[in-house]
N, C-alpha and C positions, 0 to 999 in steps of 0.2 A: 227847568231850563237845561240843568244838567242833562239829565234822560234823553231831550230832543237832541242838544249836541249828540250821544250818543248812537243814538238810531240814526241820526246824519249821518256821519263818519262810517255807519256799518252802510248804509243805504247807496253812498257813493264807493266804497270800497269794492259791493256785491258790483256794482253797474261797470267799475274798472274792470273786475275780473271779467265778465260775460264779454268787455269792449277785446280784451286780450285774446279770449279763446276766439271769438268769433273770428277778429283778424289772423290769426292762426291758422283754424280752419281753413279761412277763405288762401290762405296763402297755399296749404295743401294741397287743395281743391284745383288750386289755379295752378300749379306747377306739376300735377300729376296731369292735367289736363296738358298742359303745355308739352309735357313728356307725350304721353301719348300721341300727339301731332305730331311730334318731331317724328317719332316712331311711323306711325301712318305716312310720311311726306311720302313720296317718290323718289327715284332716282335718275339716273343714267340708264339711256338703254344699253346693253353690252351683247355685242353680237350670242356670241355662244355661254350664257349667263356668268353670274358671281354669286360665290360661296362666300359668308362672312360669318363675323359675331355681329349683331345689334346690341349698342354698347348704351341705347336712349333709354331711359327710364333704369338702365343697373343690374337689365335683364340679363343679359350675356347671353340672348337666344341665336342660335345658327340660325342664319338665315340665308332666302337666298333675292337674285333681283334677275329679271329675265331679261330681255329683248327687246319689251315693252316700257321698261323700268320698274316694273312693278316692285315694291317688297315684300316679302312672303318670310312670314314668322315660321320657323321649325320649332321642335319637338324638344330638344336638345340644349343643356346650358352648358357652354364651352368659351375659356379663357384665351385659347388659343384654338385651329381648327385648322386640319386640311383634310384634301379627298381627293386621291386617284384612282382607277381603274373599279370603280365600288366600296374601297378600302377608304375609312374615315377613319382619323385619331382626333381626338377631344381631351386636352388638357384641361381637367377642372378639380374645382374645390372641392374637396368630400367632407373637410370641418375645419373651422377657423386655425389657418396657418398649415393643414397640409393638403393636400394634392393629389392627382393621380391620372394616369395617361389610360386615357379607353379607346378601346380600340372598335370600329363597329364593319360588320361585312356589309354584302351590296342591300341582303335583306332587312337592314337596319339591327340587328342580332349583334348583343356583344361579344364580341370574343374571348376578350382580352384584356388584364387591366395590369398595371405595374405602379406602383408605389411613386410617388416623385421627391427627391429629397429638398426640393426649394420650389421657388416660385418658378410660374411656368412665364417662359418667355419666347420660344419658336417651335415651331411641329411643321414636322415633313412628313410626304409617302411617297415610295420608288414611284415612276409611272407604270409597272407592271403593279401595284398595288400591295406588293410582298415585303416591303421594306420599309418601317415604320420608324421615325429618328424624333428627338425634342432637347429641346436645351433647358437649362433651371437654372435662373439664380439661388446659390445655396447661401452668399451671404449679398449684402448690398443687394440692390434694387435698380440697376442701371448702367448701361456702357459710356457711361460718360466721364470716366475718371479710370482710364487705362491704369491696372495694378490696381485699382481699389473694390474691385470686386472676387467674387468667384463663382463659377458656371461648372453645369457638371451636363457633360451631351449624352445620351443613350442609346442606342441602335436594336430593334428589335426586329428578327428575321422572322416574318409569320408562318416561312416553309418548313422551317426543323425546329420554329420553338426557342431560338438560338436568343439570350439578352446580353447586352453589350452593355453594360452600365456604365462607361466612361473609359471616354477617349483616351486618355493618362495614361491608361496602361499598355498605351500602343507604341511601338520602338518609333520615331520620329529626326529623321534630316533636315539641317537648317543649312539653307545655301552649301548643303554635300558634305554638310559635317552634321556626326551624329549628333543629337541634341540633348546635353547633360542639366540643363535647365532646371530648377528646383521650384519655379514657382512659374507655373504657366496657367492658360485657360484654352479650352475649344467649345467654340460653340458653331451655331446654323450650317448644320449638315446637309447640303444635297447629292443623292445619287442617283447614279448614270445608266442607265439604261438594262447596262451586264446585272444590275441589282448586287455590283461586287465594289465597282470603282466609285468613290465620294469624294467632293468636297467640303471643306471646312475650315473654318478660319480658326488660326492660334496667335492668338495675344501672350506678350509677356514684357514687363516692363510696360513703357511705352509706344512698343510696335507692334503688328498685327503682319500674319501672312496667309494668303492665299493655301492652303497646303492639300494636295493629294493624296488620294489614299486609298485601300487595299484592305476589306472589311477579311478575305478571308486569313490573307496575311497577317490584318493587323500591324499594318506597315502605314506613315505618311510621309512626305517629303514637301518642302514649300518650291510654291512655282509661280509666284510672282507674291510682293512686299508691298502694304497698304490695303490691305483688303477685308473688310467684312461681311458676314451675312450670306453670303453667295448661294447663287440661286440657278441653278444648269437648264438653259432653254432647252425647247422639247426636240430639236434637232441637233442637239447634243456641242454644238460649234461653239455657244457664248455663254459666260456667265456675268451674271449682273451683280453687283454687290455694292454697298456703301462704303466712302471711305470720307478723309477728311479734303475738303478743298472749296470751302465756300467762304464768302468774302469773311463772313464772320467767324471761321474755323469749323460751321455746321459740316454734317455730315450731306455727300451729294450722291448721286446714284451715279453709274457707271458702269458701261458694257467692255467683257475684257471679249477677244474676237480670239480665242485661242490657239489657230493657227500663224497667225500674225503676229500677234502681243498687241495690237492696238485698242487701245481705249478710247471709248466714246462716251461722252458725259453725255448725262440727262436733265437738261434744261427745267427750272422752275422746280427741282427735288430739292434745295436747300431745305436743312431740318428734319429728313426722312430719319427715323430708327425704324427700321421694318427690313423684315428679309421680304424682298421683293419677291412677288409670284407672276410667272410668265404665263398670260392666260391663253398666248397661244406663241406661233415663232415671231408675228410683227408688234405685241403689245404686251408689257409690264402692266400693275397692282399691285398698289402698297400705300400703306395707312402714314398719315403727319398728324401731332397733336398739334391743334389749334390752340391760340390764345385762350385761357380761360380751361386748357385740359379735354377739351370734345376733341374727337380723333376722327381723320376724314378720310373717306379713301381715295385713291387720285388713278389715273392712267396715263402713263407715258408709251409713247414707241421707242420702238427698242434701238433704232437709229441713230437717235437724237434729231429729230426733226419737230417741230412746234413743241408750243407751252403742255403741260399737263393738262388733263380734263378730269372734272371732279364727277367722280361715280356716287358716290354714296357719302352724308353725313353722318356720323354720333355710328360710324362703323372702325371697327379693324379685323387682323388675322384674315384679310383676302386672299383667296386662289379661285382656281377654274370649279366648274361644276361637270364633275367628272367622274 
């Protein structure tokens, strides 16, 4: 009798274990399958396409989505990604916990790679293609607690070879007083056309400004207070950037008209963290995480006229395909 208890217990024990893996399995099965769908869906048709990460299944592949909506897997695993004039920069992981900015010409050929001291969080290119900028969190992991992090921006000039490892070391005016400041941050750099003048926001404490700047100088000055992220449309007139002003203190998008000073909110951006990418002079892109951590990419016009349109799911890091 003893025995038979025995061989029971082992007999139901074995039939548990096979009931576990199977259900396992089957969960794998089903969720990679599910990934994959997601990956496969469609998107948005976008007049003159979109450049992304596909962020479904963990893949971090560039991709792109055409006209058609099509979505089209690239070649490339990239944290962050943009692309001007031929000129691609690719913020990604080279091994657990560090990083590196590559840089790729029009023939897809690397150029260039530079070291990155934290987590990659924005990348820009001049629109002549010659000017390559990214932002890192070197501690914390997030803008969400103004003074609890810190960011370090880098500018690399692909004409003379020139790296800029951090903004810090640039003599900086605050409201036309030099700025003595001991603890600041700069981060999402765009620049202007001369591939000389940039934008860039400086946080310190609690506040954030808009501030200008002068790469050969190495000179900035702030020229408007509330401003993140900022992003210089392609006719050089507006910059779009996030700040705080939504019912629940979320961050909202915002067009500043820079001859004017007028600001135009962008309806249905509550929640946005993204430096918005201007896909052309009438339409923004830029990524909100969803409930649940999927991140989606949206389109606004740059007006502020109707709701956003959702371009792409389980996507971020948007710009133009250019």
């Amino acid at each position: 009798m003893k025995d038979w208890f025995v061989r029971h217990r082992i007999v139901v024990g074995v039939a548990a274990m096979v009931v576990v893996i199977a259900v396992a399995v089957g969960y794998v099965v089903v969720t990679v399958k599910d990934q994959n769908e997601a990956a496969s869906q469609p998107g948005a048709p976008v007049a003159d396409g979109l450049l992304f990460v596909d962020n479904d299944g963990g893949q971090n592949l560039v991709s792109t989505l055409d006209s058609t909506g099509k979505r089209t897997p690239g070649s490339i695993k990239c944290l962050r990604v943009y692309k001007a004039a031929g000129t691609t920069v690719c913020l990604r992981m080279t091994l657990p916990n560090a990083y590196e900015a590559a840089v790729f010409d029009s023939s897809g050929a690397e150029v260039r790679t530079v070291p990155l001291p934290g987590t990659p969080s924005r990348a820009r290119v001049s629109a002549s293609g010659k000017v390559v900028s990214w932002t890192v969190f070197v501690t914390g992991d997030s803008y969400l607690s103004p003074g609890g992090f810190s960011t370090r921006t880098g500018v690399l000039d692909l004409r003379t070879g020139t790296l800029i490892e951090s903004l810090e070391n640039f003599t900086t005016t605050v409201d036309g007083v030099p700025d003595k400041r001991a603890n600041e941050n700069y981060w999402g750099v765009t620049v202007a056309s001369d591939d000389n003048t940039f934008y860039a926001t400086l946080g310190s404490g609690s506040k954030t400004w808009l501030v200008k700047g002068n790469l050969r100088a190495r000179t900035m000055a702030t020229v408007h207070e509330s401003a993140e992220c900022p992003s210089l449309s392609p006719d050089q007139t507006r910059i779009a950037y996030k700040k705080r002003g939504g019912r629940l203190g979320t961050w909202q998008l915002y067009v500043l008209d820079l001859a004017s000073g007028k600001e135009t909110e962008l309806p249905g951006s509550d929640g946005v963290d993204d430096q918005a990418a201007w896909l052309n002079n009438a339409k923004l892109a830029y990524a909100k995480v969803q409930t649940g951590g999927a991140p989606t990419i949206y389109e606004s016009a740059a007006d502020g006229s109707g709701q956003p349109r959702e371009l792409v799911a389980g996507a971020s890091s948007p710009g133009p395909v250019s």
